[in-house]
C-alpha positions, -999 to +999 in steps of 0.1 A: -712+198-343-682+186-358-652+208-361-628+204-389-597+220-380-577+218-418-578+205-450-560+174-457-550+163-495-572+166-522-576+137-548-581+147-582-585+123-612-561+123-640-561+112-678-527+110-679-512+093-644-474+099-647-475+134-661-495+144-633-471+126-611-440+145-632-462+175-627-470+174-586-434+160-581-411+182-601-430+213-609-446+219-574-420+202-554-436+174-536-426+141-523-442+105-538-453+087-509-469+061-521-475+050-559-488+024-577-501+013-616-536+029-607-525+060-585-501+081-560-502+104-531-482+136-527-472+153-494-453+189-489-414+187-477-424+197-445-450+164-444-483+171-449-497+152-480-513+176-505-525+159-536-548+121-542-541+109-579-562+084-594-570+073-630-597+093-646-612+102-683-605+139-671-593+159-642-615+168-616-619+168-579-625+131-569-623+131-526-610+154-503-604+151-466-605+172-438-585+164-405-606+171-371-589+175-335-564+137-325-580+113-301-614+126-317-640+097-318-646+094-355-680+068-343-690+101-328-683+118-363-707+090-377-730+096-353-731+128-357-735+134-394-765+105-390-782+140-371-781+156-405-793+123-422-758+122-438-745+082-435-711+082-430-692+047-426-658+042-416-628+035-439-593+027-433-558+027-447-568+059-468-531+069-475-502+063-458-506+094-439-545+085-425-554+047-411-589+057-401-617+078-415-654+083-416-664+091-452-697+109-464-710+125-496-715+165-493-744+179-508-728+189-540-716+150-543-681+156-530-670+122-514-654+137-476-631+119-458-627+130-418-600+118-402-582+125-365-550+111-364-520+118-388-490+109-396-463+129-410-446+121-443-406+120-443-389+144-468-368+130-492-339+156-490-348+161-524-348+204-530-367+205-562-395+227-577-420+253-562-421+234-531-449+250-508-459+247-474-489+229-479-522+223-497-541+257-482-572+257-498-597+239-526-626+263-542-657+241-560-681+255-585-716+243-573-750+245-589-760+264-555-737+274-530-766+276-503-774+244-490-733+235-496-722+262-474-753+256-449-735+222-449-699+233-438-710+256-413-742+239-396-724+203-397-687+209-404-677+238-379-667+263-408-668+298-403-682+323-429-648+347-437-665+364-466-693+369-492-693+377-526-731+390-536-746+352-531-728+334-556-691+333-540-682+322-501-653+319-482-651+290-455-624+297-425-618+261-403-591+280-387-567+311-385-570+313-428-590+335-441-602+305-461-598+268-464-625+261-487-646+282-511-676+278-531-690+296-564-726+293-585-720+277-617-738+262-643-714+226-639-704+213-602-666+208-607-635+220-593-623+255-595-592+259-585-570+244-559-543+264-546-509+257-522-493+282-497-452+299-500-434+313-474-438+351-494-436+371-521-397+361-533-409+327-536-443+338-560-420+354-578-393+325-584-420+298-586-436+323-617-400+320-632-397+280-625-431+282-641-423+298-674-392+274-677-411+241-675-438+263-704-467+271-677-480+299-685-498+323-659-532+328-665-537+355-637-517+375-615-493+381-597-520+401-576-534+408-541-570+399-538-591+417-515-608+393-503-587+372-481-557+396-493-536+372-501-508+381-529-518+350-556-511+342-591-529+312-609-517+284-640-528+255-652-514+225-650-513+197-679-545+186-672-565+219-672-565+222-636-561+259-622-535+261-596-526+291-569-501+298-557-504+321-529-490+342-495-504+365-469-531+352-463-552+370-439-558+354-406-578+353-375-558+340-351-586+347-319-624+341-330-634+362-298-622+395-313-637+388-346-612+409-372-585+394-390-553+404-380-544+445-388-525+449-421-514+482-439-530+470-470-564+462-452-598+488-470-607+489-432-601+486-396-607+465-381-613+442-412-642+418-401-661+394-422-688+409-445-706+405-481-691+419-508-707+434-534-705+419-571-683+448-584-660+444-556-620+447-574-603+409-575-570+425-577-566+453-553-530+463-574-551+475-604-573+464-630-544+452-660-542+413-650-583+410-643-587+404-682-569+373-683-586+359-650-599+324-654-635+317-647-641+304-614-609+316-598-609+343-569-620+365-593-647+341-606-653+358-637-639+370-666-625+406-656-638+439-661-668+448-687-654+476-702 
């Protein structure tokens, strides 16, 4: 089995190439490190690229890559996926940050990128914008979440975290709560991608940065209960839904099998389980739920009544 130990950078396509740039870079805070007339790539201050942009007719999620353990084979990785009758071939100079890869197509038509070896992005001393810690998780809408999150776990190495009914999963890779997360919908496409702060002062001066460059919030602030994290979503020029989140719960030792004790946990120990359908998205109350974006954490449109 292969074992993906974090998510990498996302690339999403763009209609409009240097407002997404203007967007990533001055709004969110990170660092060009590479650019050219049909693209860039965008790394956190403290290194780790975030964000792929490429030319497209709209946005959407394009590649994303996942890094496994350094000095890992990736002609094993090959091999490997060739078990699950997944051909993978080998790519290099990906972005500055990856030489090598194996590349694959997940069963929802994702193009993956694996890669073991990194190399850090330099910060520009540049202080400017949201500017989060890194790129901590990308949810997909799927036509079926079954054979996708089969996928992840059987081929991948992902944990389950967390349930919703069987339409809404949360994939773990490592202490998160979740690094990637899939919903049923009646379109594949992305969801949401969303970027970690250091706490809740910084959700609540990125929400004020946010209204100054006229992005509105479109849910939150809140603390989801599943996953707990305190979270509040926009969208960006092109449509895309952002989060912006901390507090993420965490299992930081697989062997004892609860997330970490917090006093806002429903139970403990909290372990993973399946939620039911009704299950609250914002464990502060119901007000903000009747904004909430489709496909977000809360996946739906709020409350019925």
């Amino acid at each position: 089995m292969i074992q993906v130990r974090r998510v990498g950078h996302a690339t999403l396509s763009t209609p409009d190439l240097e407002r997404a740039i203007e967007y990533y870079n001055e709004v969110l805070g990170l660092n060009v490190v590479a650019r050219d007339k049909n693209g860039a790539t965008l790394a956190t201050k403290v290194g780790l690229e975030a964000i792929g942009l490429v030319k497209g007719d709209r946005a959407d999620l394009q590649r994303i890559s996942f890094q496994v353990a350094p000095e890992t084979d990736l002609n094993d990785v090959v091999k490997e996926l060739a078990k699950h009758n997944v051909r993978a071939e080998r790519r290099s100079g990906v972005s500055p940050g990856v030489a090598d890869c194996a590349s694959f197509v997940d069963p929802k038509g994702t193009p993956v990128d694996i890669y073991a070896e990194y190399t850090f992005a330099k910060d520009n001393g540049k202080p400017i914008g949201v500017m989060p810690f890194k790129l901590g998780h990308v949810a997909s809408a799927c036509l079926d979440i079954g054979p996708v999150m089969r996928f992840y776990i059987d081929v991948l190495g992902f944990r389950l975290s967390d349930i919703r009914g069987n339409f809404f999963c949360f994939l773990r890779c490592n202490p998160d709560h979740h690094t990637v997360n899939f919903v049923n919908a009646p379109k594949a496409e992305l969801a949401h991608i969303a970027f970690e702060v250091k706490d809740w002062p910084e959700i609540h001066r990125a929400c004020d940065y946010l209204a100054k460059n006229d992005l509105m919030l479109v849910w939150g602030p809140g603390r989801h209960i599943i996953g707990h994290n305190i979270a509040c979503y926009h969208r960006n020029h092109d449509g895309v839904r952002v989060e912006l989140y901390t507090e993420m719960d965490q299992m930081k030792d697989e062997t004892l099998g609860y997330f970490d004790p917090r006093p806002w946990h429903q139970e403990l120990p909290l372990r993973p389980k399946t939620h039911g359908p009704e299950t609250r998205r914002n464990y502060w109350g119901f007000g903000s739920e009747r904004a909430i974006p489709q496909y977000s954490e809360g996946l739906d449109q709020g409350p019925k009544d």
